[in-house]
MIKOL-72630 format. One record per residue: y, z, x of N, C-alpha, C, CB in turn. Coordinates in steps of 0.001 Angstrom, whole numbers, plus 500000, padded with zeros to 6 digits. Each point is the difference from the previous one (the first is absolute). Last residue first. Glycine has a CB too. Layout:
<pts>
YZXYZXYZXYZX/...
</pts>
This chain:
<pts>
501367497499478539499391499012499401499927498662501354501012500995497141/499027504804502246500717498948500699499406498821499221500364501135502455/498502503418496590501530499629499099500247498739500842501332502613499261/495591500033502879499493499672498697500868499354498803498637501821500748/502564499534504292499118498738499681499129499706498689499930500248502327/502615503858498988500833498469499702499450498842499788501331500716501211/496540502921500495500094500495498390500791498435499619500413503413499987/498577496903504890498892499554498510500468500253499120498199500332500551/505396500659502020499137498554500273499132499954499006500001499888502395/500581504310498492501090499726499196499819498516499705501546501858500969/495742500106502257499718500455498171501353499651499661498217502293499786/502344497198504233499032498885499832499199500268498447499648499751502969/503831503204499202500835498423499613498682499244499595502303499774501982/496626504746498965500496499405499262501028498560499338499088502132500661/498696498843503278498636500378498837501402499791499303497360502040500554/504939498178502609499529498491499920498923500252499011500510498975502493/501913505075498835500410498703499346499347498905499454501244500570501225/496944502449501401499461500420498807501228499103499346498586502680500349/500746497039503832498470499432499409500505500537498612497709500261502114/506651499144499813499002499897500904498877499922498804501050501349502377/504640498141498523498751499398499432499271500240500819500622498452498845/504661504023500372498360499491500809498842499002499202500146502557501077/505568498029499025499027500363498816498894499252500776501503500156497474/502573499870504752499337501057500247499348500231498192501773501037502614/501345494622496605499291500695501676500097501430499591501009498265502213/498109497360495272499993501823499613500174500682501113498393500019498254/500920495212501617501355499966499638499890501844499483500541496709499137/494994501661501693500781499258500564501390500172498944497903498376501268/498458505757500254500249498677499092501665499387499973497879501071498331/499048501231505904500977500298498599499646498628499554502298501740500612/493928501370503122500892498216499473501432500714498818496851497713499663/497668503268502698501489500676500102500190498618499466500682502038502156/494379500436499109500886498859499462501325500017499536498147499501499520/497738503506502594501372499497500548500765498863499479499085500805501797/497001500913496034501132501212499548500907499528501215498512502457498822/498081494563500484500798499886498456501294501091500369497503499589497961/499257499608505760500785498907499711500691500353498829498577498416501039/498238504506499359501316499760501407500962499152499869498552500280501517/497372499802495646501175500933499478501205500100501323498060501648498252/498645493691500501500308501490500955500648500970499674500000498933501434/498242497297495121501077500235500957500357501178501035500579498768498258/496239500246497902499353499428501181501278500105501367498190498119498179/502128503559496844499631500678500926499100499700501298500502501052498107/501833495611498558501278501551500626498912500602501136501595501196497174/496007494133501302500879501222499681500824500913500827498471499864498665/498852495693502237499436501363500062500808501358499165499147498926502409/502064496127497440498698499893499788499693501382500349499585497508500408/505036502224499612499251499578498626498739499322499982502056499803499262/500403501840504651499760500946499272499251499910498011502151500635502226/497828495280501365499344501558500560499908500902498910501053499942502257/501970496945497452499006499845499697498846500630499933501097498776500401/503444502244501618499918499864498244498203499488499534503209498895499838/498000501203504683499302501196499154500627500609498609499305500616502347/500734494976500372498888500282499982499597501917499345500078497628502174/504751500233497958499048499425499161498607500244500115501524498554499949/501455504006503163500517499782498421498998499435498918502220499500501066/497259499760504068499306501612499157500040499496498352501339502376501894/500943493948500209498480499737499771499059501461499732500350497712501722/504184502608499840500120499744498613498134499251499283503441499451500647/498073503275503333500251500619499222499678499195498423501573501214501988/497718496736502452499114501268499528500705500405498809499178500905502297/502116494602500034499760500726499085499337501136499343500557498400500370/498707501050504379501232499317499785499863500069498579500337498468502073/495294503682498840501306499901500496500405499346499884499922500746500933/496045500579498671500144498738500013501428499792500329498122499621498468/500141504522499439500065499923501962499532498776500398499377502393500569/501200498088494504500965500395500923500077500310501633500219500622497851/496036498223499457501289499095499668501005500995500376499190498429497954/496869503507502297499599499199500796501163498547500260497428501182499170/502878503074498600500340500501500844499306498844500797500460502565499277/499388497320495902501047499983500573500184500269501579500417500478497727/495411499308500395500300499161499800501671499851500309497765500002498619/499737504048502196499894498720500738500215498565500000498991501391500169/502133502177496590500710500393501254499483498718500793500082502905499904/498023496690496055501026499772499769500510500391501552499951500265497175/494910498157502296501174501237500117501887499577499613498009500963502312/497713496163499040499700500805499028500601501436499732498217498632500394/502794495795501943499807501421500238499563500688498514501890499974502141/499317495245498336499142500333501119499856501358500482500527497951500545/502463500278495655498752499157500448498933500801500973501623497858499862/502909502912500009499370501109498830498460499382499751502596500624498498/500024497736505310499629501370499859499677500931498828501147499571501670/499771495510498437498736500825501458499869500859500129500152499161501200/503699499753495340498462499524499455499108500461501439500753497446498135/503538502873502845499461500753499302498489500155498699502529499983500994/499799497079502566499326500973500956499515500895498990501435499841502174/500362495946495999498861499950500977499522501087500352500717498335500748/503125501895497258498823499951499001498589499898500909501591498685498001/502450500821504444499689501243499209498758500075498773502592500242500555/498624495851501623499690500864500977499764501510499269501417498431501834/500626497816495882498328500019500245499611500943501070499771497570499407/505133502453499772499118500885499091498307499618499998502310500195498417/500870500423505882499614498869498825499138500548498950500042498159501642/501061504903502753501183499322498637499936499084498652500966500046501960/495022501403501752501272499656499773500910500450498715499003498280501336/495941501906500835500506500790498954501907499749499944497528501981500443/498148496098501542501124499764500931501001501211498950499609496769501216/494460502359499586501380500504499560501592499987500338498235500987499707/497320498118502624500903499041499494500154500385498659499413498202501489/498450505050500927500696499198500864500478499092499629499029500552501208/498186501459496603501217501057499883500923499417500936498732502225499474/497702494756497695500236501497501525501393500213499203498872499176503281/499129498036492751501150500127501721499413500785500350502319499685499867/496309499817495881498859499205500622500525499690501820499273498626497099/502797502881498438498947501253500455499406499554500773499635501081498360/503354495932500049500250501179500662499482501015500718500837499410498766/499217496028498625499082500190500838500458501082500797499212497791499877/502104501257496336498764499678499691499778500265501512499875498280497728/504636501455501064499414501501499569498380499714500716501608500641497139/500959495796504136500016501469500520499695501063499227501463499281501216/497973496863497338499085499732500513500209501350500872499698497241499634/503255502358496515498346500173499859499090500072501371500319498591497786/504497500216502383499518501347499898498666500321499391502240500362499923/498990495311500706500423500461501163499800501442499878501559498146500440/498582499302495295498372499703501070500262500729501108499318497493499546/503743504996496785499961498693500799498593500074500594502632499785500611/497214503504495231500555499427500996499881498904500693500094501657499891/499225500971495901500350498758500168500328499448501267500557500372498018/497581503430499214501079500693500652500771498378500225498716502742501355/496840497870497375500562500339499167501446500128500228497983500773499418/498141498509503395499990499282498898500686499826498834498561500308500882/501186502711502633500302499191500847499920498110499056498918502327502306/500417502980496786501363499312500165500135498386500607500656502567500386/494789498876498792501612500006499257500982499661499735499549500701500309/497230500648504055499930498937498841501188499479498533497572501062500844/503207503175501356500319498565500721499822498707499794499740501213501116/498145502355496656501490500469499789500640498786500550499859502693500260/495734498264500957499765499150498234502120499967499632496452501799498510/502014500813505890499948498821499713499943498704498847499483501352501615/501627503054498276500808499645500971499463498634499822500476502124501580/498560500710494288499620500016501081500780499198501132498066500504498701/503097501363496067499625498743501039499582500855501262501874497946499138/500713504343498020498632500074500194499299499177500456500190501026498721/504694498677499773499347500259498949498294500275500166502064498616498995/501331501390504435500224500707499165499345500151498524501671499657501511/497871496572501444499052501098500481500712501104499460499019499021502170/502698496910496582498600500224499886499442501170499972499990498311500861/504158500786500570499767500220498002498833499920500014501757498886498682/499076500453505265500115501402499788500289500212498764500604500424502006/499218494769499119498653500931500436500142501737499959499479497849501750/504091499262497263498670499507499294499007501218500032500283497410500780/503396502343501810499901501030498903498705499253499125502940500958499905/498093496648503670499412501871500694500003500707498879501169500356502366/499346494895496641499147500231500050499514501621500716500215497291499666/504179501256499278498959499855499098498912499985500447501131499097498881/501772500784504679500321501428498878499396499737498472502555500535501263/496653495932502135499507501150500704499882501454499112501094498718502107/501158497099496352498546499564499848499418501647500361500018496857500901/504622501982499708499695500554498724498460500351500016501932498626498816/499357499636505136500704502076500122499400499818498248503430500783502118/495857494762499231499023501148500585500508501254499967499112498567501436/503626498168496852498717500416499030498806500307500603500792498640498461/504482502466502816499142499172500605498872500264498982500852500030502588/503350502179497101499633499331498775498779498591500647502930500781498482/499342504661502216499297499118501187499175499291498504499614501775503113/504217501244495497499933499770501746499120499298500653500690501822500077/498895498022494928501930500658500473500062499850501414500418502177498281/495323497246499917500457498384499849501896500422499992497294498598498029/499268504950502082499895499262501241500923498686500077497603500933500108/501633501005496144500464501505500829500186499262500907498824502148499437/499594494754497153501084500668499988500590500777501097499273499880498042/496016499539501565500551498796500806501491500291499713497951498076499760/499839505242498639499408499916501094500155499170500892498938500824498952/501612498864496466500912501118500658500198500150501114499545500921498707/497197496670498898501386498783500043500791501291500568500004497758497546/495260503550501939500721499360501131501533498986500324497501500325499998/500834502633495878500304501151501599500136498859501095498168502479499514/501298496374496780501074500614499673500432500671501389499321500267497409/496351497892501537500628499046500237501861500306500451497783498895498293/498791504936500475499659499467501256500991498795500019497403500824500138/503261503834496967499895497837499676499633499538501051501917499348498630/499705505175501838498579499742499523499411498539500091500519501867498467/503414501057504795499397498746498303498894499884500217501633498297499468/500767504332504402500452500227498586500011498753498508501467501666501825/496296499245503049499745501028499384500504499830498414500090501262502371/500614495200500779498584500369499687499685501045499206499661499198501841/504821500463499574500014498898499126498288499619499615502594499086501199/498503503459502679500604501020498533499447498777498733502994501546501220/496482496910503882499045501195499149500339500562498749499528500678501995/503063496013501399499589499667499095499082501214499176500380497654501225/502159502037503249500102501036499033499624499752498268501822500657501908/497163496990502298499677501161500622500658500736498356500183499598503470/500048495863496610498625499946499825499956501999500566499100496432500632/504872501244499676499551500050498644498450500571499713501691497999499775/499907500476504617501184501405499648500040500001498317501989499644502424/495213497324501431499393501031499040500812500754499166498483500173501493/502767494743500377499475500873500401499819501359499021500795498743502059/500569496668498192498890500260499510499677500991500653499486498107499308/504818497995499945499489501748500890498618500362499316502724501356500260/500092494675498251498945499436501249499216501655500611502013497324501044/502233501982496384498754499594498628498639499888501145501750498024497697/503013504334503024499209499312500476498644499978499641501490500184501357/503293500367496351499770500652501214499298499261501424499887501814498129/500220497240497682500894499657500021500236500254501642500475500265497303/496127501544499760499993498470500299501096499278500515498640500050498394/501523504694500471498989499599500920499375498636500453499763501944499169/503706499172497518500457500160501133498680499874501536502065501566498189/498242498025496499500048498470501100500067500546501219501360498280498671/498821504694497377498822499340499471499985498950501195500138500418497144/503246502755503260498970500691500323498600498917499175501700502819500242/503343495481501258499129500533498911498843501058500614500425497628498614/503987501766504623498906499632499205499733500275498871499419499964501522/503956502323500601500215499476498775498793498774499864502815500712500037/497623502803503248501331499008500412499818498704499021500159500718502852/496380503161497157500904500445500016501396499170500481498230501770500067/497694495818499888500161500228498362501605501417500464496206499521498434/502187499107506005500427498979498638500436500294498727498579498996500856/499315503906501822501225499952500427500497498688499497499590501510501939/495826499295497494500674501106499191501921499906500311497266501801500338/499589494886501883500295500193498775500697500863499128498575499128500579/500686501371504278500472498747499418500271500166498593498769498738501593/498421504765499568501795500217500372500889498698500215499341502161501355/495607496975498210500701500637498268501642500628500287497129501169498928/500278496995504649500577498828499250500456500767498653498370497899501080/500269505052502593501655498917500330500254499147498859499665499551502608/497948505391496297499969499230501387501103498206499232496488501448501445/504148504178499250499913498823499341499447498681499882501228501157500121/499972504438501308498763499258500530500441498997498681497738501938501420/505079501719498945499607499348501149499619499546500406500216500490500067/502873499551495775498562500230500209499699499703501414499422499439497650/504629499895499496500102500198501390498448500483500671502762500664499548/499839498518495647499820501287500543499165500014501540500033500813497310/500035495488499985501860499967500436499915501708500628501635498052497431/494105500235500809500568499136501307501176500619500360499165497779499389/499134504095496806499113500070501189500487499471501341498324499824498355/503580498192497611500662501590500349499371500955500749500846499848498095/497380496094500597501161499760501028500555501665500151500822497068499146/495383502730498294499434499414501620501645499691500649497075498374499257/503542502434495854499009501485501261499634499752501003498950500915498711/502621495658498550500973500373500343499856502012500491501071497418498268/495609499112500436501068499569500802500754500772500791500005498706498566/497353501908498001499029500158500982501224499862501127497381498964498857/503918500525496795500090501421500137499424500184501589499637500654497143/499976494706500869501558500423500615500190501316500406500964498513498574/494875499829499393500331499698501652500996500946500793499703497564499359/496553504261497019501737499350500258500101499702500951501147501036498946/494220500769499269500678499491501366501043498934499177497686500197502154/500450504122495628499429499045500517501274499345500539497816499904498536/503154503798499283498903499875499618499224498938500157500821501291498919/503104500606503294500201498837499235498771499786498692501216498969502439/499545504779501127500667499482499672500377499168498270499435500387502688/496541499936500905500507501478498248501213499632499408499306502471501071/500034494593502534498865499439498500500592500995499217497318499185500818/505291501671503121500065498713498826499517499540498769500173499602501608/497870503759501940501569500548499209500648498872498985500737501421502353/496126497718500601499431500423498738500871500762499442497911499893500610/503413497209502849499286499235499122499619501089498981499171498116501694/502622503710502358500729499667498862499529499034498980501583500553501426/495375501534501570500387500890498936501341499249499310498978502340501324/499170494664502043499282500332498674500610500772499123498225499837501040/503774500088502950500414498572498958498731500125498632500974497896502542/498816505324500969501234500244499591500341499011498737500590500836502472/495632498540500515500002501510498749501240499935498843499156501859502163/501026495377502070498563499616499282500032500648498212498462500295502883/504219500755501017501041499590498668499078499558499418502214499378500628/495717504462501749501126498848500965500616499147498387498127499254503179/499117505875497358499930498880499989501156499334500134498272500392499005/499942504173503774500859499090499298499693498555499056501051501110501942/496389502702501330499798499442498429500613499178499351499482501588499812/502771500185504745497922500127499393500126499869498600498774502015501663/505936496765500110499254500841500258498768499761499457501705501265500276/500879494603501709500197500512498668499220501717500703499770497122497732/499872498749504913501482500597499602500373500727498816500510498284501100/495494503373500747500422498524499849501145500340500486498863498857498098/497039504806501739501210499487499368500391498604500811500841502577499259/494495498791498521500482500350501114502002499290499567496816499872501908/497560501772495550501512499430499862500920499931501435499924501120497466/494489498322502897500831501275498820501520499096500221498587503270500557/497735493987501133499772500880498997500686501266499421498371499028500844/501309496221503463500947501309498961499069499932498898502855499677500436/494503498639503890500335499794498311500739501194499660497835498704499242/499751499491504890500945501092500393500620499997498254500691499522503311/495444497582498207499684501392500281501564500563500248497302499622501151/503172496279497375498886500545498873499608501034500930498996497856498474/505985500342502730498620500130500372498946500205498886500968500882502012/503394497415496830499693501340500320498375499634500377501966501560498268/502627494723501421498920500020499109498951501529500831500199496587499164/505281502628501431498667499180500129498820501199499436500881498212502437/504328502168495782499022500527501044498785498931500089500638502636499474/503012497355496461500389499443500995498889499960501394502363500705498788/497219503349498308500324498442499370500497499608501242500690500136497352/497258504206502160498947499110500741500842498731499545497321501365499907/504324502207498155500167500520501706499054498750500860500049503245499480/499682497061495235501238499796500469500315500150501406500426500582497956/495493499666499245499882498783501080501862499738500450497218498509498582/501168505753498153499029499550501321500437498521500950497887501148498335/504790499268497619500257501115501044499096500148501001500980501105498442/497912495767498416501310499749500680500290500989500957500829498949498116/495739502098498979499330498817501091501327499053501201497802499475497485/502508504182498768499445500466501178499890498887501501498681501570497967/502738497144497422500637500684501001499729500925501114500873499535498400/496420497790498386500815499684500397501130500060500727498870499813498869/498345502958498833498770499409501213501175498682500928496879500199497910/504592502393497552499594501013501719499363499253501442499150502024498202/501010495702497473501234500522500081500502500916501764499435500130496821/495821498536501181500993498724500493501472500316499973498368498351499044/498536505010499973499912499281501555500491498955499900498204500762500778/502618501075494607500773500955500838499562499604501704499972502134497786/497494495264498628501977499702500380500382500740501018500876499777497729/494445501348501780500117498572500685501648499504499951497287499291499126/501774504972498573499480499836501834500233498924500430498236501184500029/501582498650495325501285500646500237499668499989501751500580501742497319/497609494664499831499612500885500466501281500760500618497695498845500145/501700497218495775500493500643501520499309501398500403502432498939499583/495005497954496687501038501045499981500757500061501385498579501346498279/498203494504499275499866501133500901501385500570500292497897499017501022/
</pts>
């Protein structure tokens, strides 16, 4: 079964929306269910903005095109030069790391070197490109642990970013959400500890959701909400007004989102306030019609990937 162009181009789009929607709600307690953000609001950032969520992806796919698949060292040394350019939003353990390898770490130890014990999400938010760009499903998950295994080398951050792309290699190829999860969930390899949190996700309130920092947390909130809603907007707009990680549990639930409903399930509000530059281009914009094309570029790449 073929990719679906709609289903790359919403997981491209769907992914950053979902950052920029839950960017003004991060850090914030958890949003009433009768008072629910739904349009863009400003932050510390302006309306639509996406946060380094975005930022660290687009440099990942600048890498793959780049490279025609995932080079470490090339990966490397775009996430530091990301870093050394002062980004306002970082978060702490990858500005650990990244500030290592720039004071002559390796970039193959430094995250272990660092702190082999961190398990939190800062791999798992800009993992999406590396779904879009290979065919080879197996090919696609040793990448998938690679990307992650530079800044967060816990085999729940690898486990998490193989199995989210798992599953949006799935559902780019038409899968259904749930047969997609299934799946991945057989295929992707993950720890017993993250099985039992994927498995029993759809099955939380909304009230014990803790949507943290931790990457089971993120997966957690983003499986309940693509789980448990029939809408891409509601499915993002129910994970992000979960707050304290909003932005980055958006990120991943509407990469997913956008690759079980397509491009045109994505609000047009949401697509035409979407703002951003690309990382190390300052004042070169990224918005909906960038990213369509970074994500056809991705697939095409993904036919030449092995």
């Amino acid at each position: 079964m073929g990719k679906s162009t709609e289903r790359v181009r919403g997981c491209a789009i769907g992914a950053a929306v979902g950052d920029a929607l839950g960017m003004p709600l991060e850090f914030g307690p958890m949003i009433p269910a009768s008072a629910l953000v739904r349009d863009m609001r400003a932050g510390r950032l302006p309306p639509g903005t996406f946060t380094d969520d975005t930022e660290m992806a687009l440099a990942l796919a600048e890498s793959l095109r780049a490279s025609g698949g995932l080079d470490g060292a090339d990966l490397a040394q775009r996430f530091v030069a990301w870093h050394s350019a002062g980004p306002p939003d970082e978060g702490v353990h990858t500005r650990w790391v990244l500030s290592a390898i720039t004071r002559g770490e390796s970039w193959q130890t430094a995250a272990r070197t660092v702190d082999p014990e961190s398990a939190g999400n800062g791999s798992l938010m800009r993992c999406w490109p590396v779904a879009l760009a290979f065919d080879d499903l197996e090919a696609m998950l040793l990448a998938s642990r690679q990307q992650s295994a530079l800044t967060h080398a816990h085999p729940d951050c690898l486990a998490a970013c193989a199995f989210v792309n798992c599953a949006l290699w799935l559902l780019c190829r038409g899968h259904d959400k749930s047969a997609a999860v299934e799946q991945a969930l057989e295929k992707a390899g993950v720890t017993d500890e993250l099985r039992t949190v994927i498995e029993s996700a759809p099955r939380k309130s909304r009230s014990q959701l803790k949507n943290s920092g931790w990457v089971r947390h993120t997966v957690e909130a983003a499986l309940w909400g693509l789980l448990t809603t029939d809408s891409l907007e509601e499915a993002v707009v129910q994970v992000v007004n979960l707050g304290n990680d909003a932005d980055t549990a958006g990120a991943v639930v509407g990469a997913l989102a956008g690759a079980t409903y397509g491009l045109d399930a994505i609000p047009r509000r949401w697509r035409e306030a979407l703002r951003g530059e690309w990382p190390l281009r300052s004042g070169q914009f990224v918005g909906q019609r960038e990213l369509m094309e970074l994500a056809d570029t991705l697939a095409a790449l993904a036919s030449h990937s092995t």
